[in-house]
FIPAKE-155446 format. One record per residue: residue in three letters; z, x, y of N, C-alpha, C in turn. Coordinates in steps of 0.2 Angstrom, whole numbers, plus 5000, padded with zeros to 4 digits. Each point is the difference from the previous one (the first is absolute). Example, Ala and Ser with C-alpha at 12.3 -4.5 7.8 and 13.67 -1.06 7.14 Angstrom:
ALA503950664972500049965006500050045006
SER499649985005500150045006500349965005
This chain:
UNK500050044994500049965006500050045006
UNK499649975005499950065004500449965008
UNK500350025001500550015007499650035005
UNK500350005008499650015006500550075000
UNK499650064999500650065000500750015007
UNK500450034999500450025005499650065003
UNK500150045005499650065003500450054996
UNK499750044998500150074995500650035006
UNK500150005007500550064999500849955001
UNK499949944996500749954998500050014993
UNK499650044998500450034994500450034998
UNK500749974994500450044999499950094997
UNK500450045001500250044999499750014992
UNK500549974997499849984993499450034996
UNK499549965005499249994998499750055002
UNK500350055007499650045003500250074995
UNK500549995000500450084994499650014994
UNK500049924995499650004996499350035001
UNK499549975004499550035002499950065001
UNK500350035005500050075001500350034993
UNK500349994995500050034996499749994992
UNK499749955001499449994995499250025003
UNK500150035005499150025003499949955005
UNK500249985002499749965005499850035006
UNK500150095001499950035003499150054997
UNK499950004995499549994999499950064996
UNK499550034997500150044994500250065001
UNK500250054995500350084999500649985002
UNK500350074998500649995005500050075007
UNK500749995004499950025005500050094999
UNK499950055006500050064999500750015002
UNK500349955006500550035004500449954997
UNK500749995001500549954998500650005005
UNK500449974998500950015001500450054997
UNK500150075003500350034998500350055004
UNK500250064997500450045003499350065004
UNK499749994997499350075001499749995008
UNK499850065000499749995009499449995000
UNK499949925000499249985000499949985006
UNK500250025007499849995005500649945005
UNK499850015005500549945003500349964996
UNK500649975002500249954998500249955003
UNK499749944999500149935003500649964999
UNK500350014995500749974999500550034994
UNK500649985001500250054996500849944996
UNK499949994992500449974999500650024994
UNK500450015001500650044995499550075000
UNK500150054997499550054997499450005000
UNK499749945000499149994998499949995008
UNK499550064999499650005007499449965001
UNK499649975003499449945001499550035004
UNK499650044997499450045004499649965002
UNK499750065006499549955005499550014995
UNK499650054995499549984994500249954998
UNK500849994995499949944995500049935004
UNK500150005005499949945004499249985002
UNK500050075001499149995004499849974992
UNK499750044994499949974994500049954997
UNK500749975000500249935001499949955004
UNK499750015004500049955006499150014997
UNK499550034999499450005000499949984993
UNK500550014994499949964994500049934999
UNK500549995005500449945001499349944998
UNK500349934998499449954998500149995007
UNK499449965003500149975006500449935001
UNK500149954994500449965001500750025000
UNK500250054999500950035002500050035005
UNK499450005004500350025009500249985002
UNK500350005008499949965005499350015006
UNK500049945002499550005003499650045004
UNK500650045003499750035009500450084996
UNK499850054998500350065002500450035006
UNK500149965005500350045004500950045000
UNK500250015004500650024997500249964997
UNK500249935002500649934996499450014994
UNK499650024996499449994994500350064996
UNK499950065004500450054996500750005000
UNK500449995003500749984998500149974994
UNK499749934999500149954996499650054993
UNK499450054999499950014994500650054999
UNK500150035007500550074996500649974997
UNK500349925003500649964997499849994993
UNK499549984998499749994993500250084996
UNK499850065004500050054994500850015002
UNK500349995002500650035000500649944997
UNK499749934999500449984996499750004993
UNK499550034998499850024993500650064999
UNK500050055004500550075000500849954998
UNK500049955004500949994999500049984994
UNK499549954997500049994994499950054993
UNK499850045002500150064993500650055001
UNK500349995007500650045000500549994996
UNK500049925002500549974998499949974991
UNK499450004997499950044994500350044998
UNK499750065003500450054997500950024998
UNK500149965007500949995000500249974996
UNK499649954997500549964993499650024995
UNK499850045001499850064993499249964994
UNK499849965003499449974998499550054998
UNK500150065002499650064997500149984993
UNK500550004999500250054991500149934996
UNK499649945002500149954995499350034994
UNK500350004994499650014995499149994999
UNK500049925003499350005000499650015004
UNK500250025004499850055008499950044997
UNK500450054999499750074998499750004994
UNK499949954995499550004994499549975005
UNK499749955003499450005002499750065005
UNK500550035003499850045005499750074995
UNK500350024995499750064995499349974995
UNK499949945001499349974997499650015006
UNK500349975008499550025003499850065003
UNK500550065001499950065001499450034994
UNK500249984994499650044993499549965001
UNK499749975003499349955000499650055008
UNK500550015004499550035006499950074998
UNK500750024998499850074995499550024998
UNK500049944992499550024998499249995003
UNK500049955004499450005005499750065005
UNK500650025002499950065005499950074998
UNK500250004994499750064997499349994998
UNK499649974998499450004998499449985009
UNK500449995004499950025008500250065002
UNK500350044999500250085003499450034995
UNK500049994994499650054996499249995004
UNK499649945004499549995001499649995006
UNK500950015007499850025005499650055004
UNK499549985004499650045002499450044994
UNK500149964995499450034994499649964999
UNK499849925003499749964997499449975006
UNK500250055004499349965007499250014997
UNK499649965000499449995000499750055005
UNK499750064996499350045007499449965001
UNK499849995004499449975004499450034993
UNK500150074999499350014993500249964994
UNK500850004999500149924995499849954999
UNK499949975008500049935000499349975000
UNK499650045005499250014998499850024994
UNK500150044995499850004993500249934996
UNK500549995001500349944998499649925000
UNK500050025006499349935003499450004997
UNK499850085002499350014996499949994991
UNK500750004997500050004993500149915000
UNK500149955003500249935000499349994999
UNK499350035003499449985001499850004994
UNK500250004993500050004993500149974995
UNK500149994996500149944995499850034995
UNK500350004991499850014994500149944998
UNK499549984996500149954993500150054994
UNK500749974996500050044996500249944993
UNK499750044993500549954994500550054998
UNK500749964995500450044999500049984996
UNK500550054994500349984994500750035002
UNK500249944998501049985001500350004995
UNK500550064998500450004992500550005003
UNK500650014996500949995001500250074999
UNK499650044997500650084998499550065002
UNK500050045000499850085005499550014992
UNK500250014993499650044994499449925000
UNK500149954999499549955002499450005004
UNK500450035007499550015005499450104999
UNK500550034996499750054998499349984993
UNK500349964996499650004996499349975002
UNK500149965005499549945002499550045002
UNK500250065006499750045004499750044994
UNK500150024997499950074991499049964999
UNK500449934998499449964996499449985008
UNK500450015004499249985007499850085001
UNK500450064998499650055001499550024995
UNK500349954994499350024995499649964999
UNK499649955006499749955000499949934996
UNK500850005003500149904997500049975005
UNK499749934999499849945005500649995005
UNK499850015006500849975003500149944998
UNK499349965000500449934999500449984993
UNK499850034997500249994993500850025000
UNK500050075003500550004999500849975004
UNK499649975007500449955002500249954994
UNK499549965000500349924992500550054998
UNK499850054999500550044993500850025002
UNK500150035006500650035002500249965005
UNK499849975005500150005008500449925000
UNK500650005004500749964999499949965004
UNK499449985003499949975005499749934998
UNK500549945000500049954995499249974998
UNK500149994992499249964998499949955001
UNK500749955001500149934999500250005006
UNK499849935003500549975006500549964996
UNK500449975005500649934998499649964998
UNK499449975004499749954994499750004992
UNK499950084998499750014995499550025000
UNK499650015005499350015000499950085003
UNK499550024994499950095002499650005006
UNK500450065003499850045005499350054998
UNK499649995005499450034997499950095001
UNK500150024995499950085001499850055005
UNK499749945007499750055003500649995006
UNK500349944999500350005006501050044997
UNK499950004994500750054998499750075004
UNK499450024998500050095001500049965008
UNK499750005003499950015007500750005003
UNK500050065004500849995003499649985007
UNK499750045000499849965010499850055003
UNK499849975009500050055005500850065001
UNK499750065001500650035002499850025006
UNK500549965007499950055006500650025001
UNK499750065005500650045004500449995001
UNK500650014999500550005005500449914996
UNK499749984994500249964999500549994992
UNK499950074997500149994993500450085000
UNK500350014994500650085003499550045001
UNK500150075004499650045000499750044996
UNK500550024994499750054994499449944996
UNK500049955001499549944997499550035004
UNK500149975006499250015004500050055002
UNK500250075000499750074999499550004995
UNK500249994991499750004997499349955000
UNK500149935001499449975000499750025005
UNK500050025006499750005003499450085000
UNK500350074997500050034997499450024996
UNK500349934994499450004993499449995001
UNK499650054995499449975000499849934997
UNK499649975002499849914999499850014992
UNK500349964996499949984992500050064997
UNK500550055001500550054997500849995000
UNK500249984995501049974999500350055000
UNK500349995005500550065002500649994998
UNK500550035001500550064996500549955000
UNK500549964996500749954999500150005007
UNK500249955004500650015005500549964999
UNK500649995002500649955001499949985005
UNK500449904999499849975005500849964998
UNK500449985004500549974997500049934994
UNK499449995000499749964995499750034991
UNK500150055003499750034991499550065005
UNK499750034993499450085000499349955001
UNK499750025004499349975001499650075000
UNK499449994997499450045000499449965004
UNK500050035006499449975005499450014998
UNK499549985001499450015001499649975007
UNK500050055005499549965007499149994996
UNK499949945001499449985000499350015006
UNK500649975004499550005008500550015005
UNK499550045006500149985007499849995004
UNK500449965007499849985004500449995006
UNK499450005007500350005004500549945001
UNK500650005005500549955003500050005005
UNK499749965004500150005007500849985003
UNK500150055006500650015001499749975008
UNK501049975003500049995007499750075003
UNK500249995007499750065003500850065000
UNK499850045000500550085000500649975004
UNK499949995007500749995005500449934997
UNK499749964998500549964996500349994995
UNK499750064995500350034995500450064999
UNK500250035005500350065000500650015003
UNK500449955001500850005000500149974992
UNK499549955000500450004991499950044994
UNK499650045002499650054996500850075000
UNK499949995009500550064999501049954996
UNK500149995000500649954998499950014991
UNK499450004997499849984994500250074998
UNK499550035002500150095000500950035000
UNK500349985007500650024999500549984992
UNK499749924999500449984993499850034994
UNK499650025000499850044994500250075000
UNK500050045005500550065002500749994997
UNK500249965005500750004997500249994993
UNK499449944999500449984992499850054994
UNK499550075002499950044996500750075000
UNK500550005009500350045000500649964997
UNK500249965001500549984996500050004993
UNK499549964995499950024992500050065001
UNK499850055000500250095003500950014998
UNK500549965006500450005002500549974992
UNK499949935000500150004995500050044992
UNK499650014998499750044995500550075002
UNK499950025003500750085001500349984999
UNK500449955001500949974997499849994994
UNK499649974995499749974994500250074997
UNK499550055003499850044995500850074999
UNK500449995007500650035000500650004994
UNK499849934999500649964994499749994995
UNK499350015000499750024991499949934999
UNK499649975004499849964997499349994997
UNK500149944994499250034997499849914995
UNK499649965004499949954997499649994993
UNK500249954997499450004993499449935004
UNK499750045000499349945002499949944993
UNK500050034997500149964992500649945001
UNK500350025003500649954998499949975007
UNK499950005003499749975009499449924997
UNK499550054998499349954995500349964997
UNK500650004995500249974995500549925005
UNK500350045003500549965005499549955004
UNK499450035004499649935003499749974997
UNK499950034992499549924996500749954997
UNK500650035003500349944996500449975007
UNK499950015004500249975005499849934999
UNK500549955002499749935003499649995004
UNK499549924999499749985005500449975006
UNK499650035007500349985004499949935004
UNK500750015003500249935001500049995009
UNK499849934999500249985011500850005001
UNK500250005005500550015000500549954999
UNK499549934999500349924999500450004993
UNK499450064996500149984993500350054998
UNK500550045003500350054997500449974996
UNK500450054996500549994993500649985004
UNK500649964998500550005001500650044996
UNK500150075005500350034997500650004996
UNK500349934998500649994998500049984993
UNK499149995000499949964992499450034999
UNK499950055003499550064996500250024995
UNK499649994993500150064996500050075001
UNK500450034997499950095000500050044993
UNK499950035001499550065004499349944999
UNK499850015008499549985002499350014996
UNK500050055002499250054997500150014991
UNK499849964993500050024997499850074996
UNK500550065001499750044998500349994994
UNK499750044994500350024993500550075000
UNK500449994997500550064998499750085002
UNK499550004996499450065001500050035007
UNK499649955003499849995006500550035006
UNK500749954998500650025004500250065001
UNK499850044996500450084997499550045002
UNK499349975001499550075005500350015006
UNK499750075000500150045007499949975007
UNK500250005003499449985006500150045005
UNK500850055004499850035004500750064999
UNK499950065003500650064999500049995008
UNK500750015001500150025006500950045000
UNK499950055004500650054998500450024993
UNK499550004995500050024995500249954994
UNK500049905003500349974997499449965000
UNK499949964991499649965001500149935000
UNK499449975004500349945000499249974994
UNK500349934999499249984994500149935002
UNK499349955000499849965001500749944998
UNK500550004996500549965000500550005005
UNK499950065004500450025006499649955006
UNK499549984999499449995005500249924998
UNK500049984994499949934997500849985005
UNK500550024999500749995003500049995005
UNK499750065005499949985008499649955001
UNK499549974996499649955003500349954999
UNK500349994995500349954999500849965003
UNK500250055006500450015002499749995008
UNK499450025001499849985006499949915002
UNK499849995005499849925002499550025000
UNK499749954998499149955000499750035005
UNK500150025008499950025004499850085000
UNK500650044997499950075001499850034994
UNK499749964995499650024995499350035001
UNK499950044998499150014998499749964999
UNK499549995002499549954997499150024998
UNK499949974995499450014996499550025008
UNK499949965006499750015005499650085002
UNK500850025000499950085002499950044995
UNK499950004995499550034996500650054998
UNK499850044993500550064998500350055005
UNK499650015007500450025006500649955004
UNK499949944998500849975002500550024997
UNK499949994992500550044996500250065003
UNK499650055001500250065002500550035006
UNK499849945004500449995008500750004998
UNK500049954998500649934996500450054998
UNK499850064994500550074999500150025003
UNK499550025007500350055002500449995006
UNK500049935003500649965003500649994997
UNK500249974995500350004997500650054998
UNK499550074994500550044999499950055004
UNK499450025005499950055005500150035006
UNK500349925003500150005007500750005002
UNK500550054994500450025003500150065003
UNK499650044994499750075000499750005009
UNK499749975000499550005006500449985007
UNK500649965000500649995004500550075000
UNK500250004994500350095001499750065003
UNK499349995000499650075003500249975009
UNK499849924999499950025007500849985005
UNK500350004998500850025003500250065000
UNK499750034995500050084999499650035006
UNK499749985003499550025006500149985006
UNK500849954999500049975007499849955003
UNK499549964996499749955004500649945000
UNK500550014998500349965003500349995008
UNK500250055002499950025006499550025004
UNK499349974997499650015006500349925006
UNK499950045008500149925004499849934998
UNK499449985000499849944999500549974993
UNK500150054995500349954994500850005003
UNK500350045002500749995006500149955002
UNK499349975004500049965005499949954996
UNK499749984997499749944996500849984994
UNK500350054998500749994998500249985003
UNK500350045007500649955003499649945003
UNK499750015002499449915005500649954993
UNK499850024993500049944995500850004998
UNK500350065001500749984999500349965008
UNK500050025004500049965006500049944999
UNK499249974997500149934998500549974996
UNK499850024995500549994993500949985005
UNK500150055004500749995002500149955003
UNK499549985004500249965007499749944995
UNK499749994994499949934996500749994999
UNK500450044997500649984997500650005004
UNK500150035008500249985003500049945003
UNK499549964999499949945002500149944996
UNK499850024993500249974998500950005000
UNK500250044999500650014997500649965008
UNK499750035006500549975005499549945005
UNK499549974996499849955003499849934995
UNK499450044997499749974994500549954996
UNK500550034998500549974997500449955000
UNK500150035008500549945004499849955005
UNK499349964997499849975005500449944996
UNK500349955006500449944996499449924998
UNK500549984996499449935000500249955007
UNK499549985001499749965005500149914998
UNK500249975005500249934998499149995003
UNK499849934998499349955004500549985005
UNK500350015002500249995009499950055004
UNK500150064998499750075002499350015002
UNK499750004993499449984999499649965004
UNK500249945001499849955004500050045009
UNK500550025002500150025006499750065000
UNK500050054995499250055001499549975002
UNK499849964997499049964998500149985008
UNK500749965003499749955007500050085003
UNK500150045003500350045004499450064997
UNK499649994995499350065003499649954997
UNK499749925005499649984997499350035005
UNK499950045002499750035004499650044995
UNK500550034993499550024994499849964997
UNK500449954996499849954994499549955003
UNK499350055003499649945004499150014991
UNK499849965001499450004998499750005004
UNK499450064999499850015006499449945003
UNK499650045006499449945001499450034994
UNK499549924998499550024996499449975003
UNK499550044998499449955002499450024995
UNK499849955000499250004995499350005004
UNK499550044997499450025003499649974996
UNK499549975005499450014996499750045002
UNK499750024995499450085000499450014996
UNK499750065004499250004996500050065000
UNK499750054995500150064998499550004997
UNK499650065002499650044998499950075000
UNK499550054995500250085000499550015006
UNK499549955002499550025004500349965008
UNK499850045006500349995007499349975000
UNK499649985001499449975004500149934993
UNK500249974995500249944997500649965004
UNK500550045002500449995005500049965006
UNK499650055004499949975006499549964999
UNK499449974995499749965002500649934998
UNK500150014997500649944998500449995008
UNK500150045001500750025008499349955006
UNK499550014999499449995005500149914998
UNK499650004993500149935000500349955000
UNK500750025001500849965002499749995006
UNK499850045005500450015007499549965001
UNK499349984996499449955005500149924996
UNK500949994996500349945002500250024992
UNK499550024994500249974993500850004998
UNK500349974997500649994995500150085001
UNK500650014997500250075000500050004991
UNK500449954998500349994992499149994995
UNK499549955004499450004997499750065000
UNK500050045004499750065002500150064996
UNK501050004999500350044995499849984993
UNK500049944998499949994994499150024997
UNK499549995004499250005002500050094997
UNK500350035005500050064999500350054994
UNK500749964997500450044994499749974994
UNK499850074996500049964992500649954996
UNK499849964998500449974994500449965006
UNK499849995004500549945006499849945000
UNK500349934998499749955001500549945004
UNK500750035000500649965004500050045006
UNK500549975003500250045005500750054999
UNK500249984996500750064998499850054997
UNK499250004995499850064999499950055005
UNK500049985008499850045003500550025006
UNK500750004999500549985003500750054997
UNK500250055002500650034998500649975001
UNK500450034994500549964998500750025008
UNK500449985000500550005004500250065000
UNK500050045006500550064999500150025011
UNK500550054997500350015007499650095002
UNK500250005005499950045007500050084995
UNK500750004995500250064998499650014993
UNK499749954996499750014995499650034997
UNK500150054995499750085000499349964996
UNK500149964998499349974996499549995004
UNK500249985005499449995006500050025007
UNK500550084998499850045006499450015003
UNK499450024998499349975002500049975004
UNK500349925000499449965006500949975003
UNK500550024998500749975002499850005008
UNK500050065004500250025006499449945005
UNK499450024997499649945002500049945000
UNK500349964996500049954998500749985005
UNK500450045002500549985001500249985009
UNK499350055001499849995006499649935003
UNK499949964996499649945000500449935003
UNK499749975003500249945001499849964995
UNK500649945000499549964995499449955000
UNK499550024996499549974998499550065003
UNK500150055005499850075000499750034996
UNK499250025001499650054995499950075005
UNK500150054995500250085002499149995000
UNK500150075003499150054998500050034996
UNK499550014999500150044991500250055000
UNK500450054995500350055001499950034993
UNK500050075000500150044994500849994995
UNK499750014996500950024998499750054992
UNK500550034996499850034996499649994992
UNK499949935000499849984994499149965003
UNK500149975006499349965004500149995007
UNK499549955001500049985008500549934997
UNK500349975006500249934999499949955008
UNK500149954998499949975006500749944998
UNK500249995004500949955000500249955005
UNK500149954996500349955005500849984997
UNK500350005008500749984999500049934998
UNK500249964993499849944998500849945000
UNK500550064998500549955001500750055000
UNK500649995004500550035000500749964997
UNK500450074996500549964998500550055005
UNK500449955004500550025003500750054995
UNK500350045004500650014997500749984998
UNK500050004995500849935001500650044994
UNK500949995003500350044996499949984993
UNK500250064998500049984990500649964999
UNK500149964997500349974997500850024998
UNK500550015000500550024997499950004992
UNK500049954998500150014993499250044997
UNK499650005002499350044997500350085000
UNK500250015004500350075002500650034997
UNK500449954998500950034998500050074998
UNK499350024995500450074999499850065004
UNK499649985004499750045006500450015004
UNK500649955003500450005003500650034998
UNK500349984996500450054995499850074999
UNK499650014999499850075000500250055005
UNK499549965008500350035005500650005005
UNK500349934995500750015004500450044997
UNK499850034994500350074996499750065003
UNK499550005001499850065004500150015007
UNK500449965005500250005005500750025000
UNK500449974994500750035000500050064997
UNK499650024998499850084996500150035008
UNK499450015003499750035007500749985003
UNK500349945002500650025003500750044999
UNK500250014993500250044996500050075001
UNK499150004999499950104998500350035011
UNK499549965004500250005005500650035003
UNK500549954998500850005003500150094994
UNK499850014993500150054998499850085002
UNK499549985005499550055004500450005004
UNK500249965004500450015008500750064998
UNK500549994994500550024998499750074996
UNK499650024999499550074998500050045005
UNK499649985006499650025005501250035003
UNK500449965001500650045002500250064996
UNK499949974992500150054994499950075003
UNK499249994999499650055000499650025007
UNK500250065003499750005005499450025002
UNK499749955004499449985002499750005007
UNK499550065002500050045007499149985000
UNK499749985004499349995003499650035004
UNK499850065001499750035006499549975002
UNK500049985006499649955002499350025003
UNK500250095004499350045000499850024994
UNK500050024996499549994994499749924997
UNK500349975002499949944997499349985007
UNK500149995005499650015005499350024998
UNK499950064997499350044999499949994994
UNK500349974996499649974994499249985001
UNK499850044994499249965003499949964995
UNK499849975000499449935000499350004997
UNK500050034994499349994997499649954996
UNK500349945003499649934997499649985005
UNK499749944999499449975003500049924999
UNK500649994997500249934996500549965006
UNK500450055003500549985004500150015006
UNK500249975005500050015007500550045002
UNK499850055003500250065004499950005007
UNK500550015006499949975007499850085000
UNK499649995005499750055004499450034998
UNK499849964994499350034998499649934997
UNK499350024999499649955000499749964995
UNK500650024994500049984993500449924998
UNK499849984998500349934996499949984995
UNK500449964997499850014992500049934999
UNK499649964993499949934998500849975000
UNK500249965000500749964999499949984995
């Protein structure tokens, strides 16, 4: 239900703290912060935590637009700098009742430290190694203007894919020996064979679309020569290019940010495999590809997410392997082995979710290990290097522990204790802000749309030399033969549905045709046809609207009065020249003295 808003800087506290500390400042986190370090001036100063003119300047230029105030002038900067300084009172006073050391704090905060961890090392390993040269990016282009058709033969295990190749170098039919080997279904789900040419045929291979050690080699090979096994996460294909041919490509300057972005991903994700592999190969690790092969043909078919298994009443062991099966090798890693029953356990201990699936081909498996039993190895190294202590992950900890605190201080000295409300209360909330509880005005159009501007205005012409607006609309729209067909449905001034023609429409008198105007989708032409006044909501339609914000309002008054008893606590000093030279790098918000204004 939509409500006629109150103005963003009548926002409780509550809501602004939240937001500032779930992003509503906008992404990354800051370089500067509150702290003891000399990041430059200081704007204010609260117990210990000093409030830099960077983390302000930062903050205020992250900030959402709807959590400013209107006019940056000093009373504008005042009011955001009250904002971050009552975020400071509230994690102080966090900290004083020791909210830090609540257990599940510090277990989420060690998941989310090991998660940026582990992220930021596979970023320090790749910084400044992965930019695209200008001779990259033009080779790159100039190799998209390419295209192989190739057939494949598709097997499950590496000696399969060796033998297949054995018998093509001694002159066997490829196609034959596709019917013969290639795992690439005969039947569909209705039963009816697939016809031989369409199993061999893998397809067009272009540039830049398929892994690279693939379209090196096909691109490479000579035409109707089968070149050498490759791995694909799907099984060993033996390609064969048949033909090539040109692809037309857009033109170079529109391809060449995303050419260079393609290029950097490809970089990095070769220096990272790199990266990981030296930890792999530190701790002696050594897979059985055999036992990889064996694990994806016995994988399950996969499922939507509607139909997934209910983990309560799934049978286990999920994957029927046999005794045998369970007891092979599958990987050594620091001298200990583990075997596919080890494999059979974890998966069946995972959720439906974090499973492998037949999709990603025997390279999912592969991942799946080495997340699983690898990624601690790979977490060890990078703690060992420090990356805990690079800034950004410091700063992205405490941003998150900050939250965490000030959630549970609120909960704990506000959230809690909000009391129950009698309907006399309630009642005297709803009379006393029925200036919110309004429905707003609505009004319906008739309209005429078109993707063409000269259909438009002839339509707009032959109104004006008398005809029907509605016969006219209907004349001109397909599929119209009432008048409500040609007639939008009720909506108000703020309706993100029909931001398009709202501001136009809204402009009209009644019974008033607009001129034709653009919008993103066509031309349109609009008459204001009928207005529904605003009228308060109803009290009983509302009840729990009401109740909500009369809980939200004793919360906001609550934290308030605990803010005012803080701010004595803890002392709290404003320098009001640095606050003064604050700059102002939006364009959304008004600033006196310059010639910038931002939408409302």
């Amino acid at each position: 239900m939509k409500f006629r808003r109150r103005h963003p800087v009548s926002m409780g506290w509550s809501l602004l703290i939240t937001a500032f500390l779930l992003g509503a400042c906008g992404g990354g986190s800051d370089s500067q912060g509150t702290s003891g370090k000399d990041d430059g001036p200081v704007v204010a100063q609260v117990g210990e935590h000093s409030i830099t003119k960077a983390y302000y300047e930062t903050r205020l230029q992250r900030m959402d637009r709807a959590f400013l105030p209107d006019t940056l002038d000093m009373a504008g900067k005042l009011k955001f700098l009250d904002f971050i300084i009552n975020k400071e009172l509230m994690a102080l006073k966090a900290q004083e009742m020791g909210l830090a050391d609540q257990p599940d704090i510090i277990r989420t905060l060690k998941m989310i430290e090991d998660n940026l961890v582990y992220s930021r090392a596979t970023e320090r390993i790749s910084e400044d190694r992965i930019e695209a040269s200008d001779a990259e990016i033009q080779q790159f282009y100039e190799n998209k203007k390419t295209q192989v058709l190739c057939k494949h033969i598709l097997v499950a295990t590496e000696p399969e894919a060796d033998e297949v190749h054995k018998k093509l170098g001694e002159g066997a039919d490829f196609d034959q020996l596709v019917q013969q080997y290639t795992t690439v279904p005969a039947a569909d789900a209705g039963g009816e064979s697939i016809p031989l040419s369409q199993r061999a045929v893998f397809g067009w291979v272009e540039f830049g679309v398929t892994q690279p050690w693939v379209e090196k080699a096909v691109f490479a090979g000579e035409l109707n020569v089968p070149l050498e096994p490759l791995r694909t996460a799907y099984g060993w294909h033996i390609f064969m290019p048949i033909e090539r041919q040109a692809k037309r490509q857009p033109p170079f300057d529109e391809q060449r940010d995303v050419i260079a972005r393609q290029i950097s991903l490809r970089k990095k994700r070769v220096i990272v495999e790199k990266y990981y592999k030296g930890i792999l190969d530190d701790h002696g690790f050594n897979l059985e590809e055999t036992s990889v092969d064996l694990i994806y043909k016995m994988l399950p078919e996969d499922l939507s997410p509607a139909d997934r298994p209910d983990a309560t009443t799934e049978i286990k062991p999920v994957i029927p392997f046999s005794i045998a099966d369970r007891t092979r090798l599958l990987f050594r890693l620091d001298g200990k082995k583990y075997s596919i029953g080890d494999f059979s356990d974890e998966y069946d201990d995972a959720s439906w979710f974090q499973r492998p699936k037949r999709n990603f081909g025997s390279q999912g498996i592969y991942y799946w290990i080495r997340n699983g039993w690898l990624k601690p190895l790979q977490m060890e190294q990078a703690y060992a290097e420090g990356v805990n202590n690079d800034e950004d992950v410091v700063e992205e900890v405490t941003r998150r522990r900050e939250q965490m605190m000030v959630n549970y201080l609120h909960n704990n000295l506000i959230s809690s204790q909000v009391p129950e409300f009698t309907e006399e209360q309630m009642k005297e909330f709803y009379e006393n802000h029925l200036d919110v509880y309004i429905d707003k005005e609505k009004r319906i159009f008739n309209l005429i749309y078109h993707p063409r501007e000269r259909v438009v205005r002839r339509a707009y012409k032959i109104i004006q030399e008398g005809a029907d607006f509605i016969e006219t609309a209907i004349n001109f729209s397909d599929n119209a033969t009432e008048p409500h067909h040609v007639q939008t449905a009720a909506f108000a001034r703020d309706d993100t549905d029909f931001e398009g023609i709202a501001e136009v429409g809204f402009s009209l008198d009644l019974k008033e045709m607009s001129e034709p105007f653009k919008t993103k989708d066509g031309w349109v032409l609009m008459q204001y046809f009928m207005g529904i006044p605003e009228k308060p909501l109803e009290f009983a339609s509302i009840r729990e609207f009401i109740l909500r914000d009369l809980k939200n309002e004793w919360g906001e008054n609550r934290l308030n009065e605990l803010l005012e008893e803080w701010k004595q606590q803890y002392k709290v000093e404003i320098f009001n020249a640095v606050l003064a030279d604050i700059e102002v790098r939006r364009d959304d918000v008004f600033v006196p003295g310059t010639s910038r204004s931002g939408a409302e």
